[in-house]
Structure formats: structure tokens, C-alpha cells
C-alpha positions in Angstrom: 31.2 76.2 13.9 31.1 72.6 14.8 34.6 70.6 15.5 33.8 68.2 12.1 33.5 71.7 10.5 36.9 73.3 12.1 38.8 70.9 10.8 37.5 70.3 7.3 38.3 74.1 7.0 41.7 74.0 8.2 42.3 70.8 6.1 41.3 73.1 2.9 43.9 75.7 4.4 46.8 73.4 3.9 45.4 71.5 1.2 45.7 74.8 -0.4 48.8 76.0 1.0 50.8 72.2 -0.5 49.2 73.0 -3.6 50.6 76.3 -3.8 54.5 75.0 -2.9 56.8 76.8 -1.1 57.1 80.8 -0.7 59.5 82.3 -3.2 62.5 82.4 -3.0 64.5 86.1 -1.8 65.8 87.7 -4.9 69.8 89.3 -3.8 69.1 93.1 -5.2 71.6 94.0 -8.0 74.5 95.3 -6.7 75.0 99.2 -6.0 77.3 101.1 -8.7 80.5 101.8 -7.3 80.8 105.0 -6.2 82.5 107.6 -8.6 86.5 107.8 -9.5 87.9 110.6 -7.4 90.8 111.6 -10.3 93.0 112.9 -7.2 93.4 109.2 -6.4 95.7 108.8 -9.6 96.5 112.4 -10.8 97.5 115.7 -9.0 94.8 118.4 -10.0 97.5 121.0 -10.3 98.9 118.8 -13.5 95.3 117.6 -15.2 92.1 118.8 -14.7 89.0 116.8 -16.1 87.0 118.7 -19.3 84.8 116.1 -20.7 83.8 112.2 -19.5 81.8 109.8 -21.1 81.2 106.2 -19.9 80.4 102.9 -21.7 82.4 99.6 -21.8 85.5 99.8 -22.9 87.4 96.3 -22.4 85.7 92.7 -22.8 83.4 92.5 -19.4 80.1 94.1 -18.9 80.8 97.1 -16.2 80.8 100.6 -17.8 83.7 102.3 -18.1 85.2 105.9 -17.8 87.2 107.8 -20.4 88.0 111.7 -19.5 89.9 114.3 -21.1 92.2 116.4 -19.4 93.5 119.2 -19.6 97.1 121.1 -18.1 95.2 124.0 -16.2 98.9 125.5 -15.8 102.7 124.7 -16.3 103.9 122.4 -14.1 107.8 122.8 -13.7 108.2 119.5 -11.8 106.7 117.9 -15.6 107.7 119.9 -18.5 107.1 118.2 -21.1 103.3 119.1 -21.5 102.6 122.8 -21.1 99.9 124.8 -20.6 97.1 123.6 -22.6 97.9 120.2 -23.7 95.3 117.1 -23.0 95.4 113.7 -22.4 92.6 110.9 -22.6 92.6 109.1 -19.4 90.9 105.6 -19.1 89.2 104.3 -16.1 87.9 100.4 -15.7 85.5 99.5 -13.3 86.5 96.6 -11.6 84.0 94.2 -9.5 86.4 94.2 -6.5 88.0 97.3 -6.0 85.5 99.7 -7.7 87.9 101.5 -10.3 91.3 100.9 -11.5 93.8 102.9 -13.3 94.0 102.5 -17.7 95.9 104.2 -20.2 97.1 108.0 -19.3 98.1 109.3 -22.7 99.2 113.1 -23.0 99.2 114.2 -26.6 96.6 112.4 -28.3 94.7 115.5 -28.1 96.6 118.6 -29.6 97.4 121.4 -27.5 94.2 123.9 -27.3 96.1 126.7 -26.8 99.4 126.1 -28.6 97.9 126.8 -32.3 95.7 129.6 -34.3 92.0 130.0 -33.8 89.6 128.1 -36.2 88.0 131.6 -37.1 87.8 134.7 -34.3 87.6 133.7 -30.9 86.9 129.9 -31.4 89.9 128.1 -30.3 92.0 125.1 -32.0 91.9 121.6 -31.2 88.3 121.6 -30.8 87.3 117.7 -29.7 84.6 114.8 -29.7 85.2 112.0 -27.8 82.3 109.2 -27.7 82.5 105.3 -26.8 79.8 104.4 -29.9 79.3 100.3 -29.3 80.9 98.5 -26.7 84.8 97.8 -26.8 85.2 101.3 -29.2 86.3 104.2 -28.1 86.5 107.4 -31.0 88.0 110.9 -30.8 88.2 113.0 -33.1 89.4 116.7 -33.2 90.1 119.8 -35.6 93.0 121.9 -35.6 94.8 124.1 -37.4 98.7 124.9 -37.9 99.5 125.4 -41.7 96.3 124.0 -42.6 93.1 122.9 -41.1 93.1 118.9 -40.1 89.9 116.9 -39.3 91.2 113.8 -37.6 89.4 111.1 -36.9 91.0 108.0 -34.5 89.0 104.7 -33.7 90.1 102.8 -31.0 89.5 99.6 -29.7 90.2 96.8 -27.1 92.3 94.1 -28.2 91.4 90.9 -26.4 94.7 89.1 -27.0 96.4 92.1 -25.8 94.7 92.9 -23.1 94.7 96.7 -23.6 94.0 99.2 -26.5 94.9 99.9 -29.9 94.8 101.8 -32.7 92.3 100.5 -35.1 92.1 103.2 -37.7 92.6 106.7 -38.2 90.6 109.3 -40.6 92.6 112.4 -42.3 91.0 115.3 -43.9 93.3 118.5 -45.2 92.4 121.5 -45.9 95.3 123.7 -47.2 94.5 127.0 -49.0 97.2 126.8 -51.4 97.5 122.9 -51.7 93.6 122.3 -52.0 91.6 119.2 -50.1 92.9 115.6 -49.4 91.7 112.9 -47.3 93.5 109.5 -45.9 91.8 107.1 -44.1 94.0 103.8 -42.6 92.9 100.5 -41.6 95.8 99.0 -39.2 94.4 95.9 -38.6 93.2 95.1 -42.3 96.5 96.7 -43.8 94.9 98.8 -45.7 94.8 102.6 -47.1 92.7 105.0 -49.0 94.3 108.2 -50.5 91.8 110.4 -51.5 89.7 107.5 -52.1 92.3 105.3 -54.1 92.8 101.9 -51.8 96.6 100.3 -51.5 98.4 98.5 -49.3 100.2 99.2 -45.8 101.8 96.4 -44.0 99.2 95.6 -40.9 100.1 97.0 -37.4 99.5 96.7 -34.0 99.3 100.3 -32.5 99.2 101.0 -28.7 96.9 103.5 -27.5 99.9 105.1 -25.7 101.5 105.8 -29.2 99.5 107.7 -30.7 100.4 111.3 -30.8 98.6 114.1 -32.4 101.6 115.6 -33.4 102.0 112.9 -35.9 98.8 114.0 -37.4 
């Protein structure tokens, strides 16, 4: 290769190279999940013990979630109030800085699973679904029996104003051998209510989620 040609091919080189512009720029990798809640962090195992988990996002940002139901694997003298049996939704936020922080801990929105009749033989009371269906919603719902057979339904939700969650509405269906079906379903927010289909009036409220009691069901 002669020198005229040498140069007229490295003069193509970074010809080409200009026309091409500068090399990419380094894309950051999204950043790793935080690792998973350990629920001794918050709660001793020998009071609640995890029985069902689902994530999804819960309060306004864009980082999923955790809500678990607990159960009490055993009295616990030292907190008497819940016995053997009862359950409690606990909430877990993911938080950008410090991984996970610490919601709403509310015993008693469940019933009791072992506080009540069976459904029918062996299959115990109080069975539950728990499911966060669109972001900002959490639902659980349950069937029990005491002196009749309830299918509850609760909807709750993130209030933005508030800054934690509420009771949105609640779905009621009876079944009483004696007194026949009925079925109330309650808007809070709308102040509305449907007996057995028939709408009326309630006066609006603002619920907490650690209100709610399944007892009052």
C-alpha cells in the first residue's frame, strides 16, 4: 500500500467514525428488588405467623407492595386479647430508601378460624380470599358461620388525602335457615346503601382500615 493510499484509507476511517457520532451512551441497570420483608423484623413469630401473601401496589407510588395474613399459631398470655386462631392483615410498603416499612397491623378483620362451627364436616370457618385486583385496592373477603352463614365481602383502598387506608365498601350476604337470604352491600364514600337490592341513603364516611372488625359483620 502506497503512503497516498494509507492515508486516504484512514481518512475514510474517521470520516466514517464522525459520521457515525459518539458511542452510546451506558444505560444504569434498573435497580435490584429489595430483598424480602423478614416479618420477625416487626412481629414476634410466637404471636403471628404468615398464611397467605400477595403483592401489588397498594399506596400512590409505583413499587409493589406486601399484604399478609396472619395467623395466632398459639395463645400468647403476654397479649390476650387475640387467642388462638384469630388473623390479622398486615401491610407492608416498599420504600426506595430503606427497602420495606411497616403499614397497618389489624387483628380482627379476619374472623377467628377456629373460634366458630365448620362450613360442612371437616372444612373449617372463616375460610378467606385476599387479592390486591388494580393498583391502590386491596379486597378480602371471607365466609363464616355463627348463627348463620355470612359471605362478606370488604374493598379497601388508599386514600391520597389521608395518606393511609380506608374502607371503601363492604358486601353482605345471609344465609339464615329459619330467616331465609338477604344481602347489603354499602358504598362509604358515595353514601349509599342497597338492601336486598333496594338503594337508600347512609350519611358518607371515612373508615380506617384499623376499624374494621369482623365482628361487626
Amino acid at each position: 500500500m502506497t503512503r497516498l493510499s494509507a492515508w486516504l484509507v484512514t481518512g475514510c476511517l474517521l470520516a466514517s467514525a464522525a459520521a457515525a457520532g459518539p458511542p452510546p451512551a451506558a444505560v444504569d441497570a434498573p435497580a435490584a428488588p429489595p430483598a424480602p420483608p423478614v416479618l420477625d423484623d416487626w412481629l414476634p413469630q410466637t404471636w403471628w405467623q404468615p398464611i397467605d401473601i400477595v403483592t401489588g401496589r397498594v399506596d400512590g407510588d409505583a413499587l409493589d407492595d406486601m399484604v399478609v395474613v396472619l395467623e395466632r399459631p398459639a395463645d400468647a398470655p403476654e397479649d390476650p386479647r387475640w387467642q388462638q386462631g384469630s388473623r390479622a392483615l398486615f401491610v407492608l410498603f416498599q420504600d426506595p430508601d430503606s427497602g420495606w416499612r411497616a403499614g397497618p397491623l389489624v387483628p380482627g378483620i379476619l374472623p377467628c378460624a377456629t373460634c366458630t362451627g365448620t362450613l360442612s364436616g371437616v372444612t373449617e370457618s372463616a375460610i378467606f380470599d385476599l387479592d390486591i385486583p388494580e393498583p391502590g385496592i386491596i379486597e378480602v373477603a371471607w365466609v363464616h358461620r355463627r348463627f348463620s352463614t355470612k359471605a362478606v365481602r370488604l374493598r379497601l383502598g388508599w386514600d391520597e388525602d389521608r395518606g393511609d387506608i380506608v374502607l371503601l365498601s363492604d358486601d353482605v350476604s345471609v344465609h339464615n335457615p329459619y330467616a331465609g337470604r338477604s344481602r347489603v352491600r354499602r358504598d362509604y364514600r358515595r353514601g349509599l346503601m342497597w338492601v336486598d337490592g333496594k338503594p337508600q341513603s347512609i350519611p358518607p364516611r371515612t373508615i380506617p382500615m384499623e376499624q374494621v372488625s369482623a365482628d361487626a359483620y
